[in-house]
VOTORKE-204242 format. One record per atom (N, C-alpha, C): residue in one letter; x, y, z. Coordinates in steps of 0.001 Angstrom, whole numbers, padded with zeros to 6 digits, always signed. Example, Ala and Ser with C-alpha at 12.3 -4.5 7.8 and 13.67 -1.06 7.14 Angstrom:
VOTORKE-204242
A+013190-005690+007800 A+012300-004500+007800 A+013200-003300+007800 S+012850-002250+007080 S+013670-001060+007140 S+012900+000030+007870 
//
This chain:
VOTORKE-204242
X+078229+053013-233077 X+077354+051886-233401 X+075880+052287-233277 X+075077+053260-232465 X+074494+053372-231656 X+073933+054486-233460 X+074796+055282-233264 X+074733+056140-234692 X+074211+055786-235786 X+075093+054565-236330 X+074686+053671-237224 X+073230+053357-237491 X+073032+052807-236061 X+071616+051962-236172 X+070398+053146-236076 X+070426+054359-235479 X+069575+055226-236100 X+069607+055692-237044 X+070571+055444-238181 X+070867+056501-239660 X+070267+055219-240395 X+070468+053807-239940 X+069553+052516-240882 X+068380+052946-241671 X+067338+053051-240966 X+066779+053637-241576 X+066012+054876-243023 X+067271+055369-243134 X+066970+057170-243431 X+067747+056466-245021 X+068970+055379-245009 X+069817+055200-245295 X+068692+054566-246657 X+068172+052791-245849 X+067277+052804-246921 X+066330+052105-245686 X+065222+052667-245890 X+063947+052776-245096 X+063004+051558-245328 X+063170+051231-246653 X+062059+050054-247278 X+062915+048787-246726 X+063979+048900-246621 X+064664+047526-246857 X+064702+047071-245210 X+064506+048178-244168 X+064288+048557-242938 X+062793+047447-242571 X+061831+048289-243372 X+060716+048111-242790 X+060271+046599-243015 X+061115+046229-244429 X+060810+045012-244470 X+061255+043965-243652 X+062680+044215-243062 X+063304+043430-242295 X+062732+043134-240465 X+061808+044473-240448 X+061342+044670-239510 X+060047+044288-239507 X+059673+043785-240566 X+058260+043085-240424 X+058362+041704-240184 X+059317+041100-240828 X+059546+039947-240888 X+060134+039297-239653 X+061136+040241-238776 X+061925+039976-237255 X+060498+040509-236951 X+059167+041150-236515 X+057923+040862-235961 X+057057+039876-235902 X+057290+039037-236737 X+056175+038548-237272 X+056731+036996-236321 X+057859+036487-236966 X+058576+035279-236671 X+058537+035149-234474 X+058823+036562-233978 X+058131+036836-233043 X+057109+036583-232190 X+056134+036847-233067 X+054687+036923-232538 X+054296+035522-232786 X+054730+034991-233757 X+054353+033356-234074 X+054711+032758-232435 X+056028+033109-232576 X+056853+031938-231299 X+055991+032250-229906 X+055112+032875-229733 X+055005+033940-228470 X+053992+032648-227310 X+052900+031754-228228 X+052207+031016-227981 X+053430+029701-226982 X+053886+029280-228003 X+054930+027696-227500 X+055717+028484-226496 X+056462+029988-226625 X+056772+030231-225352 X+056272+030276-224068 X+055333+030437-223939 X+054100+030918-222670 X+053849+029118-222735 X+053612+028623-223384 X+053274+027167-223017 X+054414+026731-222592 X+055717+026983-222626 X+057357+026414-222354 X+057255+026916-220721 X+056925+028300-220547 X+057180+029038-219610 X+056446+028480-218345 X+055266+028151-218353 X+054150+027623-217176 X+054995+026226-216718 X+055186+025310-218458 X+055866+024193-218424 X+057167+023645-217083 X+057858+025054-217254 X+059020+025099-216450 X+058615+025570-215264 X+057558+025768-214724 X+057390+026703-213603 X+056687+025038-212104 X+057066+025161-211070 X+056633+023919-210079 X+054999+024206-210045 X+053907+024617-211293 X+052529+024506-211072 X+052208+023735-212355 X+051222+022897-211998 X+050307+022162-212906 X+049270+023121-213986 X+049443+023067-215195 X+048969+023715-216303 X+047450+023878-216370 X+046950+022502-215739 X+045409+022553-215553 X+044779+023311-214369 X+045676+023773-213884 X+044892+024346-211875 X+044672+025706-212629 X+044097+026318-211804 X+043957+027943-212046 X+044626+028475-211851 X+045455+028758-211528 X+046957+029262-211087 X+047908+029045-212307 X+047609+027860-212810 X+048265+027390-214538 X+047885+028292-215550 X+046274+027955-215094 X+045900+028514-216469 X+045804+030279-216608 X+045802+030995-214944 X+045931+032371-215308 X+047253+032581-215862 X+048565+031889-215181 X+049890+031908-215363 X+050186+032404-217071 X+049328+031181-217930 X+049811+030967-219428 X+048592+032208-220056 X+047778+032239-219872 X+046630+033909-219954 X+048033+034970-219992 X+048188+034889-218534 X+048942+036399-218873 X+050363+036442-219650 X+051114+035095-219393 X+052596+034940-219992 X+052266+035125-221634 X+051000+034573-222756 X+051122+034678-223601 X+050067+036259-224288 X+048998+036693-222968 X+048330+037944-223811 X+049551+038795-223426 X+050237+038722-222394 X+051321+040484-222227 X+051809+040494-223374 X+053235+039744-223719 X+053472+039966-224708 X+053130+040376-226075 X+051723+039262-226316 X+051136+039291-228027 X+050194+040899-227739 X+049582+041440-226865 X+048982+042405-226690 X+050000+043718-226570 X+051244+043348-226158 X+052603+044447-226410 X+053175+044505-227715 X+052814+043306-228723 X+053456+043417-230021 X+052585+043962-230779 X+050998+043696-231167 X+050211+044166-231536 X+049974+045676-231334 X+050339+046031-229779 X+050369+047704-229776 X+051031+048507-230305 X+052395+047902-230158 X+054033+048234-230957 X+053659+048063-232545 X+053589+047488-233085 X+053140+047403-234606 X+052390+048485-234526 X+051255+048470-234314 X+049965+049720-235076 X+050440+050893-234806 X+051311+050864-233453 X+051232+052471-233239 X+052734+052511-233362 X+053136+052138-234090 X+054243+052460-235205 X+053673+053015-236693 X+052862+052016-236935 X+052192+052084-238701 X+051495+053583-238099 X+050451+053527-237249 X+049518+054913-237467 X+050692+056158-237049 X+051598+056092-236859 X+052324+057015-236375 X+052911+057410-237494 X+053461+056754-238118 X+053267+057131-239852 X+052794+058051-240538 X+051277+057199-240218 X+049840+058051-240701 X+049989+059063-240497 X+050030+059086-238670 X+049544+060540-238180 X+050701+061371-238159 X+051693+061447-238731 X+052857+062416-238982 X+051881+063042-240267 X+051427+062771-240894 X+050289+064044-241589 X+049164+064784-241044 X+048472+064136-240080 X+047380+064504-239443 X+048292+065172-238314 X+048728+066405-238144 X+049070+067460-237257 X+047996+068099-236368 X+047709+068547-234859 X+046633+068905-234960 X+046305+070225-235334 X+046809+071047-236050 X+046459+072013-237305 X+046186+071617-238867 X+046231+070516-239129 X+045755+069642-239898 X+044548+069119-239816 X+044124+068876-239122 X+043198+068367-238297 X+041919+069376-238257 X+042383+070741-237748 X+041827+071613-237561 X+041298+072539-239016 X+042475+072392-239389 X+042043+072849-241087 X+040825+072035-242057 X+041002+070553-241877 X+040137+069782-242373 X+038726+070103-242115 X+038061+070538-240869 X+037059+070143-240085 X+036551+072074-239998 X+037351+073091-239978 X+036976+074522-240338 X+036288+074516-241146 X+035266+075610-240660 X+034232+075784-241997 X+033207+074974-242800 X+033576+073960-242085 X+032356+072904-242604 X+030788+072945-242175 X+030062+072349-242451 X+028787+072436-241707 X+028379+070801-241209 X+027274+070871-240565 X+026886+069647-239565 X+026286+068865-240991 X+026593+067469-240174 X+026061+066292-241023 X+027254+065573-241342 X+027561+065988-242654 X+028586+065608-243633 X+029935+065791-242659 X+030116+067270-241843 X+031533+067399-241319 X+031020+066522-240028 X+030146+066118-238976 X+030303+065251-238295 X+030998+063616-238631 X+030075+063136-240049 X+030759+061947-240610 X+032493+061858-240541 X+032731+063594-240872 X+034342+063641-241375 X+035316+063424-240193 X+034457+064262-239167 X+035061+064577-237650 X+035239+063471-236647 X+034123+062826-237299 X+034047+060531-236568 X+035168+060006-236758 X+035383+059838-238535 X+036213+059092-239146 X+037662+059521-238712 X+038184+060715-238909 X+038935+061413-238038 X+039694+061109-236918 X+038873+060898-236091 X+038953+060467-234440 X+039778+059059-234955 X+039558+058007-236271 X+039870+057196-235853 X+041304+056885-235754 X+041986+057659-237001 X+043653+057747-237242 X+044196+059177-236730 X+043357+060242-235603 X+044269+061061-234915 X+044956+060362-233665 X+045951+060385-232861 X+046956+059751-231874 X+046675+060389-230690 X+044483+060991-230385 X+044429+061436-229116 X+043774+060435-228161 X+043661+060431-227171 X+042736+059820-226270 X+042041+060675-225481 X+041084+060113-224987 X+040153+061327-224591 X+040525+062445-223643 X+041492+062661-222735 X+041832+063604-222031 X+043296+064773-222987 X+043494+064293-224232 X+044544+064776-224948 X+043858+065452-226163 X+042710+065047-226345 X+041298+065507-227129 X+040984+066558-226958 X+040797+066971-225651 X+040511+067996-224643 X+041041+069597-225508 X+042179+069862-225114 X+042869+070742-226470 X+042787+070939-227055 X+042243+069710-227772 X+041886+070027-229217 X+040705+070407-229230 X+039719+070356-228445 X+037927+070947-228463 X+038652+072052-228236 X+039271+073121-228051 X+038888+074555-227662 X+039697+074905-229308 X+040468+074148-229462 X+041136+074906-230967 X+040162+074865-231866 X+039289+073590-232142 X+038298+073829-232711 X+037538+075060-232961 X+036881+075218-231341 X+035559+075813-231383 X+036682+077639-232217 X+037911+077938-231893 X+039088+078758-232038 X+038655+078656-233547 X+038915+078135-234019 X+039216+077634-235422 X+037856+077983-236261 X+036357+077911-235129 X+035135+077910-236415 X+034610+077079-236572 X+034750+075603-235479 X+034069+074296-236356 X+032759+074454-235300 X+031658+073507-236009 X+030572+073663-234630 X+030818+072977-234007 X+030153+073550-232945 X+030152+073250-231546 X+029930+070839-231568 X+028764+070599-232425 X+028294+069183-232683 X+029606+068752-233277 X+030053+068948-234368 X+031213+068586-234925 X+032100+068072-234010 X+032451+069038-232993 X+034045+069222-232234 X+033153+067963-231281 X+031908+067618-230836 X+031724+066586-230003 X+031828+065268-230719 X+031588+064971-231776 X+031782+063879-232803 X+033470+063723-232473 X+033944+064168-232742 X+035690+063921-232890 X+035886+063547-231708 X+035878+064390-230618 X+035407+064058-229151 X+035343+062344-228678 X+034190+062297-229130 X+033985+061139-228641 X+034682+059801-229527 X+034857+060002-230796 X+035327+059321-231772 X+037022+058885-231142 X+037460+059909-230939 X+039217+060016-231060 X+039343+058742-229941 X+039003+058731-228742 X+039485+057795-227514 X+038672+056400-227877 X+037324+056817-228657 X+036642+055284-228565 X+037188+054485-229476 X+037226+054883-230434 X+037703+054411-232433 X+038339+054227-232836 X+039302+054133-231981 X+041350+054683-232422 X+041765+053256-233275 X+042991+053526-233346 X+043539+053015-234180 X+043886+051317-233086 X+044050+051695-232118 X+044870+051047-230864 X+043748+050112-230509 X+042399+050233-230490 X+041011+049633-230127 X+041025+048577-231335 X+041139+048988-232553 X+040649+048420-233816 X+041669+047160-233805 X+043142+047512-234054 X+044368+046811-233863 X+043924+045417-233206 X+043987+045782-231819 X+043912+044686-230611 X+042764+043790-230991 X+041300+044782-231436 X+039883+043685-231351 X+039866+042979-232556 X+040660+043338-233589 X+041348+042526-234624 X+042280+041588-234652 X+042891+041517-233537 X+044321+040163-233771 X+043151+039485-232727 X+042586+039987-231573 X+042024+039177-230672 X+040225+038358-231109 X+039638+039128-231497 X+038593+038187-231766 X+037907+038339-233694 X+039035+038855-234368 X+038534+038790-235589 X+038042+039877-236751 X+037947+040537-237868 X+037888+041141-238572 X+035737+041275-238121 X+035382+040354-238085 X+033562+040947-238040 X+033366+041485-236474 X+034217+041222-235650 X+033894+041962-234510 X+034899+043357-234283 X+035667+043583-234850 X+036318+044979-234751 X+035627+045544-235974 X+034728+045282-237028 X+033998+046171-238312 X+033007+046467-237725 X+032029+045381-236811 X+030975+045901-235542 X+031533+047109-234834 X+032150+046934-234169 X+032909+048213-233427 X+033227+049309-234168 X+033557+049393-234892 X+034075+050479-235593 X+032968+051226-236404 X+032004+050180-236600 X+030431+050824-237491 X+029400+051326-236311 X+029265+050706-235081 X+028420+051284-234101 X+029508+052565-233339 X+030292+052190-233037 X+031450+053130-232441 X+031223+054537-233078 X+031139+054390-234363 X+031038+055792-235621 X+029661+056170-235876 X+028836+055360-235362 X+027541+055681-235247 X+027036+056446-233528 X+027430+056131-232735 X+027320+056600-231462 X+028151+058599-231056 X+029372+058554-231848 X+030020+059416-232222 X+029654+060330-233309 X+028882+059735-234357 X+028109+061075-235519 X+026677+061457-234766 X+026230+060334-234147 X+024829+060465-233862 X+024576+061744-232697 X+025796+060990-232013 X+025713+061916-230327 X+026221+063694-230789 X+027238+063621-231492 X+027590+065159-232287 X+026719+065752-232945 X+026205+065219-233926 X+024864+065695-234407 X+023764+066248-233528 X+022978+065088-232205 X+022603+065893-231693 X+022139+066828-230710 X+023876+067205-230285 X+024399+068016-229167 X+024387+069202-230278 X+024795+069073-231693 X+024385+070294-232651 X+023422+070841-232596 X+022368+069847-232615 X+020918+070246-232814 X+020268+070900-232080 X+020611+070628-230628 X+020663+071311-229137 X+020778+072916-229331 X+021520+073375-230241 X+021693+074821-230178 X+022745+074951-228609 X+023674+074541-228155 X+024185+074709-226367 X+025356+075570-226499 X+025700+075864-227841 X+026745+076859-227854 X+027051+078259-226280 X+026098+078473-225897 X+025809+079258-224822 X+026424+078737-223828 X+026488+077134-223677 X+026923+076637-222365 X+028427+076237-222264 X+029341+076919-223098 X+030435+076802-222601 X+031145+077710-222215 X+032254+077807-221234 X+032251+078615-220485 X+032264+080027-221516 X+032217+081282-220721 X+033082+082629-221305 X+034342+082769-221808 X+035218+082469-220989 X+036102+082256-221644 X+036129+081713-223245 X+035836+080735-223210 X+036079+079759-224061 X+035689+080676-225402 X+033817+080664-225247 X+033530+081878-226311 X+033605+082823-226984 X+034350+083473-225800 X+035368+085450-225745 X+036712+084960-226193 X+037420+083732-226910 X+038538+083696-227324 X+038376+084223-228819 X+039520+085132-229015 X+039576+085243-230797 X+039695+084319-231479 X+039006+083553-232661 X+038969+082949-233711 X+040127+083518-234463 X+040500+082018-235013 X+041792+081633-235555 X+041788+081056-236519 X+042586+081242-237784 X+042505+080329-239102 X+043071+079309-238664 X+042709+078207-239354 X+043360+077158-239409 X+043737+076994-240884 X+045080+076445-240144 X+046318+076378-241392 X+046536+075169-241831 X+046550+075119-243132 X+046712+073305-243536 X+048424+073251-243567 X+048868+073909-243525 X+050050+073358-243541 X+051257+071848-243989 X+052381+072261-244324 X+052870+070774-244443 X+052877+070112-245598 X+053960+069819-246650 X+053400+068950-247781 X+054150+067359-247333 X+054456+067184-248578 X+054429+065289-247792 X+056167+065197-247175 X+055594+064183-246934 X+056825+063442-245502 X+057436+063129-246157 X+059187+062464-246106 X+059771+061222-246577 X+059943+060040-245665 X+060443+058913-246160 X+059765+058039-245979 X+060602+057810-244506 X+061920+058210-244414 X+062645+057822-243519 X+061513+059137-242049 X+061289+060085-242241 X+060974+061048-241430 X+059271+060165-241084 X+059124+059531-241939 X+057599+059065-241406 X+058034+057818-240493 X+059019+056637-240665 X+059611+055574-239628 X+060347+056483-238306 X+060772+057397-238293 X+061047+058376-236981 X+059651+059067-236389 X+058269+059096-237117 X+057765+059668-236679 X+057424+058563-235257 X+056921+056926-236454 X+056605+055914-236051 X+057072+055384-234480 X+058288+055410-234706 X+059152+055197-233662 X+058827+056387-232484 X+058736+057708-232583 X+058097+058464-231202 X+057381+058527-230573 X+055896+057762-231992 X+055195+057748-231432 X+055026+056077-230611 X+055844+055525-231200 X+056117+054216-229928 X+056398+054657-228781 X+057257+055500-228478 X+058224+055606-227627 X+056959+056689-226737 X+056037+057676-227468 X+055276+058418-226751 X+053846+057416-226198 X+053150+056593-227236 X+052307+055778-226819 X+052493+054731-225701 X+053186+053704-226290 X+053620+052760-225710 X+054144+053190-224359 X+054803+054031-224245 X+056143+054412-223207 X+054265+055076-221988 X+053456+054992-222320 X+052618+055653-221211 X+051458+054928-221018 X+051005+053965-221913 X+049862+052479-221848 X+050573+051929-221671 X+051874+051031-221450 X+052061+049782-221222 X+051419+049762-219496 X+051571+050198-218600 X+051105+049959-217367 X+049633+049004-216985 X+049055+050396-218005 X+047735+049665-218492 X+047570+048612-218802 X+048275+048148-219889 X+048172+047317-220407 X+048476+045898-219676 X+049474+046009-218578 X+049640+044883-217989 X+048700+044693-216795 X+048186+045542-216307 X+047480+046032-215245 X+046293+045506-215906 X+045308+045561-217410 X+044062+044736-217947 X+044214+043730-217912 X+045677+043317-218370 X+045954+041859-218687 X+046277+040769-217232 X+046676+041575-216283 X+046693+040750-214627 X+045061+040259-214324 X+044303+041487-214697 X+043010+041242-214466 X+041906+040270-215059 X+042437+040428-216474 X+042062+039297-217035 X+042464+037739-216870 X+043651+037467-216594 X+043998+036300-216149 X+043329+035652-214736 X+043373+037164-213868 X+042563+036782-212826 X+041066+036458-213028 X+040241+036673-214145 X+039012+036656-214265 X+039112+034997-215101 X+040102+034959-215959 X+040248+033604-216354 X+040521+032365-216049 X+041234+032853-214598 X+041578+031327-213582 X+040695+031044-212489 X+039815+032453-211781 X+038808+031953-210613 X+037417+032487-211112 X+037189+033370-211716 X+036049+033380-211620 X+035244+032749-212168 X+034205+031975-211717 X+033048+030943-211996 X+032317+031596-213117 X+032398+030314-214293 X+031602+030688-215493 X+030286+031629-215304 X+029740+030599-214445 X+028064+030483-214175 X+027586+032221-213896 X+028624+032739-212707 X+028478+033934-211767 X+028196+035030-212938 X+029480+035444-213792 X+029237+036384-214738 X+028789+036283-216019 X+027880+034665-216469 X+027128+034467-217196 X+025191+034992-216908 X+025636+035509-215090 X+024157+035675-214480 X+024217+037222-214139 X+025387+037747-214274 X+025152+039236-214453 X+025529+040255-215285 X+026229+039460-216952 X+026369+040366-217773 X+025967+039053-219150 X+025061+038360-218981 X+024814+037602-219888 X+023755+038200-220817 X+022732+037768-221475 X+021759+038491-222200 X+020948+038537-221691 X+020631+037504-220834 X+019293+037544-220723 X+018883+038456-219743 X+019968+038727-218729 X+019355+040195-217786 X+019241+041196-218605 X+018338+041822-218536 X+017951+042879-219376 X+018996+044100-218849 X+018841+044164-217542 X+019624+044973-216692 X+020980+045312-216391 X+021732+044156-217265 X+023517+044180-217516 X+023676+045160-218266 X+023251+045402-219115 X+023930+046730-220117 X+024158+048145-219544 X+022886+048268-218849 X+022376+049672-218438 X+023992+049852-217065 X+023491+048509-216361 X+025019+048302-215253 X+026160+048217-215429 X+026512+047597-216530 X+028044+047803-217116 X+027923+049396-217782 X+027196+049915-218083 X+028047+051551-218092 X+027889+052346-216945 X+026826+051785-215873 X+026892+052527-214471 X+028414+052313-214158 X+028790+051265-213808 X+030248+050645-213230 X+031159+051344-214521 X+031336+051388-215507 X+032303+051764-216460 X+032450+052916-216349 X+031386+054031-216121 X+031485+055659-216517 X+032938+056104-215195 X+032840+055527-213761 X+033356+056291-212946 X+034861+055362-213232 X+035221+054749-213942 X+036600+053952-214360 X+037338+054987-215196 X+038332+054455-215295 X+039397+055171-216263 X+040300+054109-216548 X+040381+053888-217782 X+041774+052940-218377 X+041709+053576-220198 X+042230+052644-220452 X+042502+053410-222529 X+041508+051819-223043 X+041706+051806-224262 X+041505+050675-225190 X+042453+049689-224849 X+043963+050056-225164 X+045217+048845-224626 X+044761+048240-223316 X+044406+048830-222645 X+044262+048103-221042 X+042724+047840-220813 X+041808+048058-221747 X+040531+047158-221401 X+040104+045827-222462 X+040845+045604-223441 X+041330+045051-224308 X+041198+043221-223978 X+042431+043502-222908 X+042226+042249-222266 X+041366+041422-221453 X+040976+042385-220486 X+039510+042316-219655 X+038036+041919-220608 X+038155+042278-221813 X+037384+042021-222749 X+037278+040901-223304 X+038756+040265-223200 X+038295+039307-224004 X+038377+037818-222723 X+038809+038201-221368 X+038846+037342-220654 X+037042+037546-220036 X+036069+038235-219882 X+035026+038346-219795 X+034084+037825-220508 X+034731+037842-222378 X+033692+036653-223096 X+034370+035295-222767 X+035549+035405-222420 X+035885+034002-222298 X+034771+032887-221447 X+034458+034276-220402 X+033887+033362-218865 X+032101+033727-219668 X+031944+033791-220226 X+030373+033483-220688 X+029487+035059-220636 X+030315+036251-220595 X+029977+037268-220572 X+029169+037690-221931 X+027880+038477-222592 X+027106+038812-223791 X+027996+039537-224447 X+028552+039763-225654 X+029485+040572-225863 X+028346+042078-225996 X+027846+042157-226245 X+026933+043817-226419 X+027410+044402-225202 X+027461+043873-223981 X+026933+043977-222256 X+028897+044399-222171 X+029375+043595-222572 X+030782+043731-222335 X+031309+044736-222929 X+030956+045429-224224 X+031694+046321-225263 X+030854+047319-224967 X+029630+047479-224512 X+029328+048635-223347 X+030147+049343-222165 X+030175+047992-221683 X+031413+048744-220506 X+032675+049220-221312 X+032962+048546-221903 X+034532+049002-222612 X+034169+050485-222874 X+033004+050614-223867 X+032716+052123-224147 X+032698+053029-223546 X+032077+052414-222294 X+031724+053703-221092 X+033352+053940-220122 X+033911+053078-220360 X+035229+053114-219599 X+035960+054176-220590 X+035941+054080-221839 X+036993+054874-222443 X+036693+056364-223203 X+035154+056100-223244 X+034708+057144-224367 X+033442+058252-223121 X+033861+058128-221232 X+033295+058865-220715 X+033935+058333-219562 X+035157+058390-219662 X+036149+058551-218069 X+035774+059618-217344 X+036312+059134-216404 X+035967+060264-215115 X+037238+061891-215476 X+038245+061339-215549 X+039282+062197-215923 X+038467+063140-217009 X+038637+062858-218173 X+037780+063349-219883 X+036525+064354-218637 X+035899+064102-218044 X+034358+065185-217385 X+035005+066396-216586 X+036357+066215-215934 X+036992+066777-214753 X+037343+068094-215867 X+038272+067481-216686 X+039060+068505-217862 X+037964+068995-218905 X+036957+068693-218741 X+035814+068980-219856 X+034946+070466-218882 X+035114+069866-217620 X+034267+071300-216944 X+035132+072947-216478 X+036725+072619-217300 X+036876+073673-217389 X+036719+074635-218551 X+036143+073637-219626 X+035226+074664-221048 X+033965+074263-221280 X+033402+073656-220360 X+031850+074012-220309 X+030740+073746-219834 X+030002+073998-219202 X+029079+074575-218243 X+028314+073089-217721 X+027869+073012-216616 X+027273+071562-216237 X+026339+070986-216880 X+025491+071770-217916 X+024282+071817-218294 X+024713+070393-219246 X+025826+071052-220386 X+026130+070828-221266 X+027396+069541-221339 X+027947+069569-220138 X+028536+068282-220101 X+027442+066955-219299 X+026463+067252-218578 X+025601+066893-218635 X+024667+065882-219673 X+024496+066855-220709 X+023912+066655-221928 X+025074+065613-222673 X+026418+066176-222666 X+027228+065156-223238 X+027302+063896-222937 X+027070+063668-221117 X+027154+062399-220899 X+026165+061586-221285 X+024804+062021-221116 X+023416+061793-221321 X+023453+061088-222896 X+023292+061802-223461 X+023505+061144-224701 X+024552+060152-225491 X+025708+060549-224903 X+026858+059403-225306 X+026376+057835-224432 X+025729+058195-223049 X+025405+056586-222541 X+024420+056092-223138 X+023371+056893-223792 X+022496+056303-224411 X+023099+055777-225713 X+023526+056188-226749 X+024432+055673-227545 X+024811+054292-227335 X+025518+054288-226237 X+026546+053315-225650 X+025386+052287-225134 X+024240+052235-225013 X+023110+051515-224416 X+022868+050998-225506 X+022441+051820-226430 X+022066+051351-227715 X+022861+049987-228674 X+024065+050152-228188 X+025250+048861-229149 X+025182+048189-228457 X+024939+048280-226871 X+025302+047011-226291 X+023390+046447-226312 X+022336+046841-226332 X+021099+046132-226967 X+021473+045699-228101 X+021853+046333-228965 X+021566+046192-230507 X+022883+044491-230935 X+024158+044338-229926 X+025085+043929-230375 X+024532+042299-229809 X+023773+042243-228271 X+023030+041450-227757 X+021924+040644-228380 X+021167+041723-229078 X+020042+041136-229972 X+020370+040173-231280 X+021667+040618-231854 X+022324+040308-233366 X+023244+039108-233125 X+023778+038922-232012 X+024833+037798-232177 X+024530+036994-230547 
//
C-alpha cells in the first residue's frame, strides 16, 4: 500500500498535483473556524489574554506550517535545477555589476540559508566568481528566499513582500558591489586563496515531472523536517507578544517616531539566530501591537541576514578585517530599509 502511494505520483503526476492542491487549499480555508472551535472548547474566555494568545497560536501554527509546506514543495521543484554546480556555473566568469544583480536574484530560489551558504562562498571564490559577487548571493540566499517571500505574502499582502524583496535585493547587490569595490580579496584566509580553481560545470538537462514532485517532497522532508521548531518557537512568541504585551510599551520603542528604534532593533537582532519561518510570526505579532514596520523588518533582517552562527563559520574563510567590513555594511543596508520603509508607509 505504502508502495502504491509513492509510485502515485510518477504514475500520473499532474493529476497528483492537482488533487493535492485542492486537499491544501480546502485545508487552509477550514484552519481559521478551527482555532476559533478549539479556544471555544477550551474552560478560557476568548476575550482574556490567555484567549486571545490561545487562538494567535492555534490558528498561525498551523496556517504558517501549510504555507511553509506548499512553497517549499513548489521551490523544491524549482531548485531540483538550481544544483549547487549550477549555481556555480551560472555566476563563473562573470564580472561585477550585472553578475551581482544575477547573484541577488539567485539567492532568491537557491534552498540555502545563511550558514548552508557558507560552502557555497568557497566553491565560488574555487570556481572564479568575485570575491563582491559571492557576497551578494551571500547575503541574498538567507534574507530573500523563497520561505520569507511565501509567509510575508499569505500574512500581510503582495505590496509588503514586493517591498521586501525590492529593498532586500537592493541591500544584497549594493552591499556585494561594494565589498567588490573594496579590492579585500587579500583578506581571506590562505587557505582559501592557495585552493586550485575549478571549472564549474553546468551540468544536468531537464527533470521529469514525477522526479521534480520527489524532489519537492525532500525538500519538505529536508526543510520543514529542521524549521518547524522554529517555527513554533516564533509563533509561541508571538502569541505571547499578542496577549500581554501593552500596545502603548512597544509603540514607544520601535514606533517611528524614535529615531533610535531602527539602529536598536539591529543591535538586538545581529547577536540572535532564527530563519525567516520562525521570525515570520514575531513580525507580524509586533505590527499587530503598534510596532513601525521599517523598525520591525530591520530586526527581521539583522536576525537572518547576520546571525551570530553565519560570522562564527564565516571566520574560518576570512580574515577579521573583512568580515568586519561585511557586517559594517550589510547593517547599514539594513538601516537604510528600515529609515526608508518608516519614512514611506
Amino acid at each position: 500500500m505504502m508502495e502504491l502511494a509513492f509510485r502515485l505520483p510518477h504514475r500520473n503526476p499532474r493529476a497528483f498535483l492537482a488533487m493535492a492542491a485542492v486537499g491544501w487549499l480546502a485545508l487552509y480555508l477550514a484552519l481559521a473556524p478551527m482555532a476559533h472551535a478549539l479556544v471555544s472548547a477550551l474552560p478560557v474566555a476568548r476575550e482574556s489574554r490567555l484567549g486571545g494568545a490561545l487562538e494567535f497560536f492555534f490558528y498561525d501554527a498551523p496556517k504558517v506550517l501549510f504555507l511553509l509546506v506548499a512553497v517549499v514543495f513548489v521551490m523544491g521543484m524549482v531548485n531540483s535545477h538550481f544544483t549547487p554546480e549550477r549555481t556555480r556555473a551560472i555566476l563563473a566568469g562573470r564580472t561585477e555589476g550585472a553578475a551581482n544583480v544575477m547573484a541577488a536574484s539567485l539567492g532568491i530560489v537557491t534552498p540555502f540559508c545563511s550558514c548552508s551558504a557558507v560552502p557555497l562562498f568557497i566553491g565560488f571564490v574555487q570556481a572564479g566568481v568575485p570575491l563582491g559577487v559571492t557576497f551578494s548571493f551571500l547575503i541574498s540566499a538567507p534574507m530573500v528566499n523563497e520561505v520569507a517571500l511565501a509567509l510575508l505574502l499569505g500574512l500581510f499582502g503582495w505590496k509588503i513582500a514586493l517591498l521586501y524583496m525590492g529593498l532586500g535585493l537592493t541591500v544584497a547587490i549594493v552591499a556585494g558591489w561594494v565589498i567588490g569595490r573594496l579590492g579585500m580579496e587579500r583578506h581571506l584566509e590562505d587557505w582559501v586563496r592557495e585552493m586550485p580553481r575549478v571549472r564549474a560545470i553546468a551540468g544536468g538537462g531537464a527533470v521529469a515531472l514525477g522526479a521534480r514532485i520527489d524532489a519537492g517532497f525532500a525538500s519538505v522532508r529536508d526543510i520543514v523536517g529542521r524549521v518547524w521548531p522554529y517555527v513554533l518557537a516564533g509563533i509561541a512568541i508571538g502569541a505571547a507578544i499578542h496577549g500581554w504585551v501593552p500596545e502603548d510599551f512597544l509603540a514607544s520603542i520601535m514606533g517611528k517616531d524614535a529615531w533610535w528604534s531602527v539602529p536598536l532593533a539591529v543591535a538586538v537582532g545581529v547577536p540572535m539566530y532564527s530563519n525567516a519561518a520562525g521570525m515570520i510570526p514575531v513580525v507580524q505579532a509586533l505590527l499587530a501591537k503598534g510596532a513601525a514596520l521599517g523598525t520591525v523588518l530591520a530586526f527581521m533582517m539583522s536576525v537572518i541576514a547576520l546571525s551570530v552562527p553565519e560570522i562564527v563559520i564565516l571566520r574560518k574563510v576570512l580574515k577579521p578585517r573583512l568580515i568586519a567590513t561585511f557586517v559594517c555594511v550589510v547593517a547599514a543596508g539594513i538601516l537604510a530599509v528600515g529609515y526608508v520603509f518608516n519614512a514611506v508607509l
